[in-house]
C-alpha positions in Angstrom: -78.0 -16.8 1.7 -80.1 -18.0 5.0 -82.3 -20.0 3.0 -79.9 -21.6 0.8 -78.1 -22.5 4.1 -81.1 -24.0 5.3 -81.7 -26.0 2.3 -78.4 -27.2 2.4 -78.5 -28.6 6.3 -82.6 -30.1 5.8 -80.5 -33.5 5.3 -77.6 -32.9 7.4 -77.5 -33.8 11.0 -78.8 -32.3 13.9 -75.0 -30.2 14.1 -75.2 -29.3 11.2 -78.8 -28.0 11.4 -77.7 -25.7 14.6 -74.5 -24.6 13.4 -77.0 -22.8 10.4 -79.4 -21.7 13.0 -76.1 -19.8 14.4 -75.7 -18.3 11.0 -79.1 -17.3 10.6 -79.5 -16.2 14.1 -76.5 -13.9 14.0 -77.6 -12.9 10.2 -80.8 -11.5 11.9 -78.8 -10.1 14.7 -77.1 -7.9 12.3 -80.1 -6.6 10.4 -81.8 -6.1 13.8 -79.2 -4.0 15.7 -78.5 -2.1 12.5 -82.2 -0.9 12.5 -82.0 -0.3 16.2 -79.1 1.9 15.7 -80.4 4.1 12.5 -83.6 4.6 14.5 -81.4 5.5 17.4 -79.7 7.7 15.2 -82.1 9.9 13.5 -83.6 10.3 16.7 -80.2 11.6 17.8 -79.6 13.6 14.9 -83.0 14.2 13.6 -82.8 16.3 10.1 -85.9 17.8 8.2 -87.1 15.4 4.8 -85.5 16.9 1.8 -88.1 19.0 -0.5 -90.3 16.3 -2.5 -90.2 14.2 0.4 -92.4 17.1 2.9 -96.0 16.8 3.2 -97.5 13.4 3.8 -94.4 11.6 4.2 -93.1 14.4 6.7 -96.2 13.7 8.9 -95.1 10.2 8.9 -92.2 10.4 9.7 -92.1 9.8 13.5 -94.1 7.3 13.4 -92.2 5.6 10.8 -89.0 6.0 13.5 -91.5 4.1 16.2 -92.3 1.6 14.2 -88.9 0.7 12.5 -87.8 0.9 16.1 -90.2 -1.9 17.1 -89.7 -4.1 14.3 -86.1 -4.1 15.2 -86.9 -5.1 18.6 -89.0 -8.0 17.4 -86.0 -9.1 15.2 -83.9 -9.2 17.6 -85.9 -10.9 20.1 -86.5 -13.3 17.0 -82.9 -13.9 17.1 -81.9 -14.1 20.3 -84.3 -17.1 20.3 -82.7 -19.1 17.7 -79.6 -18.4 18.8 -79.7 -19.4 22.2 -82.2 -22.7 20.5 -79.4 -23.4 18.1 -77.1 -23.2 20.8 -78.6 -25.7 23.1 -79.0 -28.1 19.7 -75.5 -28.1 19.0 -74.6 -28.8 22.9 -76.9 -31.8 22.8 -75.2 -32.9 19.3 -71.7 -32.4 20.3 -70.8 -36.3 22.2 -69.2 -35.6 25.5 -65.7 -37.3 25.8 
C-alpha cells in the first residue's frame, strides 16, 4: 500500500508528496510500536517454546527478543523522521493566507 502510494504522489505536488510521507510514516509507526510491544510482552509474560520448537531455537530465543526489540527501535526512529520531515514539507506547501 506504501509503495503504491508513493507511486501515485512521484507526479503530484510537493502536498501531495508529504501528506504520503504522513501515511507511510504513521504506517511504520504502527508496525514499529506493535514490535515494541510483543517484545515488551513476552518479556513480561515469558512462556517456554512449545516441544519441536526447544533446542536450537530455545537458545535463541532471548536474543531473538533483543534483537526484535532493536529493530523496532530503529523503525520507529525511522518514522519519527519522516514524519516530522513530511510534516515540515506540508507546512512549507500549505500558502499562508
Amino acid at each position: 500500500m506504501a509503495y503504491g502510494l508513493s507511486l501515485y504522489v512521484v507526479r503530484r505536488s510537493a502536498a501531495w508528496k508529504a501528506k504520503s510521507a504522513l501515511v507511510k510514516g504513521s504506517i511504520m509507526a504502527a508496525f514499529g510500536a506493535a514490535v515494541l510491544g510483543q517484545a515488551a510482552y513476552r518479556l513480561a509474560f515469558p512462556h517456554p517454546p512449545a516441544a519441536e520448537a526447544m533446542g536450537i531455537m530455545g537458545l535463541a530465543a532471548w536474543p531473538d527478543i533483543m534483537t526484535g526489540a532493536a529493530l523496532a527501535v530503529f523503525v520507529l526512529r525511522s518514522a519519527f523522521r519522516v514524519l516530522g520531515r513530511a510534516r515540515a514539507e506540508l507546512r512549507a506547501a500549505v500558502p499562508v493566507s
